[in-house]
N, C-alpha and C positions, 0 to 999 in steps of 0.2 A: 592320159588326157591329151585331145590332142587341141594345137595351137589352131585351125582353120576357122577362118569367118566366113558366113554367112553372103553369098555374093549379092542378096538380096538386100539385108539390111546392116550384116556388119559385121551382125554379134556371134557367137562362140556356138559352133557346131556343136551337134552331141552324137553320137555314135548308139545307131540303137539298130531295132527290126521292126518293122512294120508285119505282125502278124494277124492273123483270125483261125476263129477257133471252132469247127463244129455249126457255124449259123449264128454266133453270139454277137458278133460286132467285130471291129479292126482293134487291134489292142498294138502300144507301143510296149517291146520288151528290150530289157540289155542283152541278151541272149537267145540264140538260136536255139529252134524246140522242132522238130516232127513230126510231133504228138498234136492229133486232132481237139484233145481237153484242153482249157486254160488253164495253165499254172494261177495258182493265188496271186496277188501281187501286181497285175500286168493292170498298165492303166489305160481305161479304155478310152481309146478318144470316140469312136460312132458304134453307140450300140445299137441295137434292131429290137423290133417292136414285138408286142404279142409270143413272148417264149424264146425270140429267135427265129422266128420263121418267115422273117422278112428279111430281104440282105441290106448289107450297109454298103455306102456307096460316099464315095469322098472327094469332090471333085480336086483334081490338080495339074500340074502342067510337065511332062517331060521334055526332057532334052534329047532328044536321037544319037547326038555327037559326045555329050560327056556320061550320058546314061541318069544324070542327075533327074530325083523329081522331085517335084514342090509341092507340099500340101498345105490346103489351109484348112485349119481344123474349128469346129463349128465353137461359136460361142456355149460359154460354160453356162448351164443352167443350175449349177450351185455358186452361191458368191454373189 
């Protein structure tokens, strides 16, 4: 685990992958995959309409000099 805060607001980085799979949406996973299928498990932060066959799109801001990016991720429509 590691000890890194957030330069944004403070709090406890978490170490993951920003993937997508096949047309399905961007999924957050702990783990690096290849594979065009999603694994079970992944949680999806923006998924895509109509089967998949619209793309997902998330806006955010990079850094050029630390490589860092920020994303905000869309409010939950469960909760």
């Amino acid at each position: 685990m590691s000890d890194a805060k957030c330069a944004v607001c403070g709090g406890p980085l978490e170490p993951g992958y920003i993937a997508t799979s096949n047309g399905s949406g961007l999924f957050w996973s702990q783990h690096s995959t290849s594979s065009r299928l999603r694994p079970k498990g992944l949680e999806v932060l923006v998924g895509t309409g109509f089967g998949g066959t619209y793309s997902a799109n998330l806006a955010g801001l990079r850094c050029p000099t630390c490589k860092t990016i920020l994303l905000s991720l869309p409010a939950s429509k469960t909760g």
